[in-house]
C-alpha positions as a printed Julia matrix, in Angstrom:
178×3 Matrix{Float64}:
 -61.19   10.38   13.9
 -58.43   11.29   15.94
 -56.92    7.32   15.49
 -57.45    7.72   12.04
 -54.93   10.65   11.8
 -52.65    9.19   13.82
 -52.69    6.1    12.06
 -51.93    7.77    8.7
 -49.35   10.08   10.45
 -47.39    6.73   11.62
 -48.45    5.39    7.93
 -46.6     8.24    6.31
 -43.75    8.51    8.39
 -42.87    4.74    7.97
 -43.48    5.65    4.49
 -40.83    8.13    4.26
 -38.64    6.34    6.44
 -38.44    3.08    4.33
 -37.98    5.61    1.22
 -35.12    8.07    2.66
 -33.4     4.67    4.48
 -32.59    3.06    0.99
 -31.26    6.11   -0.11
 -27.19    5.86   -1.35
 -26.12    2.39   -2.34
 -28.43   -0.1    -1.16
 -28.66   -1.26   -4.75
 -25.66    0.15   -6.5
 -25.82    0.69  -10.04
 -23.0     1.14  -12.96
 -22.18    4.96  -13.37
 -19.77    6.2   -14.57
 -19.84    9.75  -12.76
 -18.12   11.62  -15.45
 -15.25    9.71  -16.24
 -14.88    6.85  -19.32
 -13.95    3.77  -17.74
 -10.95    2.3   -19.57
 -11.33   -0.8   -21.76
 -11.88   -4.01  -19.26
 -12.26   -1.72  -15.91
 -15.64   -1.86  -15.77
 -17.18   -0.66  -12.33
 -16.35   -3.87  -10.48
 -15.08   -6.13  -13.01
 -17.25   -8.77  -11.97
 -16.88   -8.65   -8.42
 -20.66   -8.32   -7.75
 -21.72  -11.89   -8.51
 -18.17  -13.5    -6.35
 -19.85  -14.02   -2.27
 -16.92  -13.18   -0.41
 -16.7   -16.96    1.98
 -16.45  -18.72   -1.21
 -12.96  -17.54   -1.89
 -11.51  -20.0    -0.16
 -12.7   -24.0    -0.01
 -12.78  -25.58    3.66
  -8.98  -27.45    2.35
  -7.55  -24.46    1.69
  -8.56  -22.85    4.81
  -8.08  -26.24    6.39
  -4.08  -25.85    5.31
  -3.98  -22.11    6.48
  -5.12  -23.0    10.03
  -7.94  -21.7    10.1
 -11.5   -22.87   10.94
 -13.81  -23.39    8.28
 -16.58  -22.12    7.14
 -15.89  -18.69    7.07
 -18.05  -16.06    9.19
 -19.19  -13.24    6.56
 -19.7    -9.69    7.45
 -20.14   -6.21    6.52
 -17.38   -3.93    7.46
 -17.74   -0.34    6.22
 -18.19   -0.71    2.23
 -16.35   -3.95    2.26
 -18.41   -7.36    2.07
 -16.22   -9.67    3.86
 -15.91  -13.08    5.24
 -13.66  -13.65    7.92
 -12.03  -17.52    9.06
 -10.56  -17.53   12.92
  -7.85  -19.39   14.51
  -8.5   -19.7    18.45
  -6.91  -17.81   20.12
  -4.63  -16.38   17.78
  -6.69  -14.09   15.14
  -7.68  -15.03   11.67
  -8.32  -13.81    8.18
 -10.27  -11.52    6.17
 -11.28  -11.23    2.72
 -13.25   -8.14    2.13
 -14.67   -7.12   -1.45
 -15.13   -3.91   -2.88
 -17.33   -3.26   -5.76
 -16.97    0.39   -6.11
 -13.91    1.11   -4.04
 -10.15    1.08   -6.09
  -7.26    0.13   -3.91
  -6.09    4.66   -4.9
  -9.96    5.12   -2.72
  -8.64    3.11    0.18
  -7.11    4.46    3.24
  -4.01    2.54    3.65
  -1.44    3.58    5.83
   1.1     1.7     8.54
   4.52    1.02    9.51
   5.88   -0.06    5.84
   3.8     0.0     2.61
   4.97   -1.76   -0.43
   3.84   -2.53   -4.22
   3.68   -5.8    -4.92
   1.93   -8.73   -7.1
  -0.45  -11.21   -5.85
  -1.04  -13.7    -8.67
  -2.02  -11.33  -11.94
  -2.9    -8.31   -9.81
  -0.89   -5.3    -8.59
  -1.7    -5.32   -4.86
  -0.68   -3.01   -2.1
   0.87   -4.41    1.24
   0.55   -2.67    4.37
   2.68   -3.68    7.1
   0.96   -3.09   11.0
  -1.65   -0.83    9.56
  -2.33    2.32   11.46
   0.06    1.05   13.52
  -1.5    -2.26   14.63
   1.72   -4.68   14.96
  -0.94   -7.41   14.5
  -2.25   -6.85   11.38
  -1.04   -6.99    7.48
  -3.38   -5.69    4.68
  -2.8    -6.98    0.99
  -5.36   -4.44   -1.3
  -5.44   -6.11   -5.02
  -6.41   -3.84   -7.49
  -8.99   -5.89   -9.48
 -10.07   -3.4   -11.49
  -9.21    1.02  -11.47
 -12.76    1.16   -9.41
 -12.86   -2.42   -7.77
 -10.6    -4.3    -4.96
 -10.32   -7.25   -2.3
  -8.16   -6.51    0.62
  -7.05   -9.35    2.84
  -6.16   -8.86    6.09
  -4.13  -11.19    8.53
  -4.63  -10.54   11.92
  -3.19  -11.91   15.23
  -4.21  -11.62   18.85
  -4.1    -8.12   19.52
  -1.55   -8.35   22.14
   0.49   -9.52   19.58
   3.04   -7.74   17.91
   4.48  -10.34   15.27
   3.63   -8.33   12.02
   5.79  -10.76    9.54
   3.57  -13.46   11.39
   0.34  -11.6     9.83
   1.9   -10.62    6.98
   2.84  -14.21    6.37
  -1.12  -15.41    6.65
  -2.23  -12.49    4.46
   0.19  -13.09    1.63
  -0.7   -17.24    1.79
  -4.55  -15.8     1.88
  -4.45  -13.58   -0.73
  -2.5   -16.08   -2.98
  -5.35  -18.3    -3.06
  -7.92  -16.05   -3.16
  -6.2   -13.95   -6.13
  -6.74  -16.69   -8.32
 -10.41  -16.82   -7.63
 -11.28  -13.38   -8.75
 -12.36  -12.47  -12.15
């Protein structure tokens, strides 16, 4: 009797445990939360079917330096794909489905509006500081975005060097998106 009852104790906690872990957005769905979504912004503007190492072929990565194929990877909300160089950093193409470039936390030595193919995109020089890295966040929809990020060694401190991968990355991936 007394396996019994701990058998259906262990039962019910994995029970609640399976039910309370999927809680949030393991499978996101389209709300609105109170506001009308303007015409053509819809939640991710068809983000959600685009697989983050398939926005870029092996020639295009090929002509960026970079090793191909692409290593993906969850980073915070961000499903991402990154390509390496040895010994000298890499790339990374993260998507957001439910995360505007306004939601993201962008902030470094020099931050500048500019467009990446059809998009309004964001550049952030060294963010939070990092001399190594350059972010380029394109606003694919008012609720949606892919952020790009060129990185160097981390001993390195040749930000127009990043910058210069990220802005060749997020060229080619720009026209790619929906």
């Amino acid at each position: 009797m007394k396996r019994i009852l701990i058998a259906t104790t262990i039962g019910l906690a994995v029970l609640t445990a399976g039910c309370t872990g999927t809680t949030g957005n393991a499978n996101p769905t389209t709300t609105s939360g109170g506001a009308t979504p303007t015409s053509g912004s819809g939640t991710a503007s068809g983000l959600e079917s685009v697989k983050p190492c398939d926005l870029l072929t092996e020639a295009e990565v090929t002509s960026l330096g970079l090793t191909y194929p692409g290593k993906a990877a969850q980073v915070g909300t961000s499903d991402g794909c990154g390509w390496n160089v040895s010994g000298n950093g890499g790339l990374r193409a993260g998507i957001r489905t439910s995360s505007g470039v306004k939601d993201l936390n962008l902030q470094g030595d020099k931050i500048s509006q500019i467009k990446v193919g059809k998009y309004d995109a964001t550049k952030v020089e060294a963010q939070d500081n990092a001399k190594h890295l350059c972010t380029i966040a394109i606003s694919v929809s008012e609720s949606s975005s892919v952020t790009v990020i060129g990185n160097l060694t981390v001993t390195s401190e040749d930000t127009a060097a990043a910058c210069e991968r990220a802005t060749k990355g997020a060229e080619l991936i720009a026209s790619k998106l929906p």
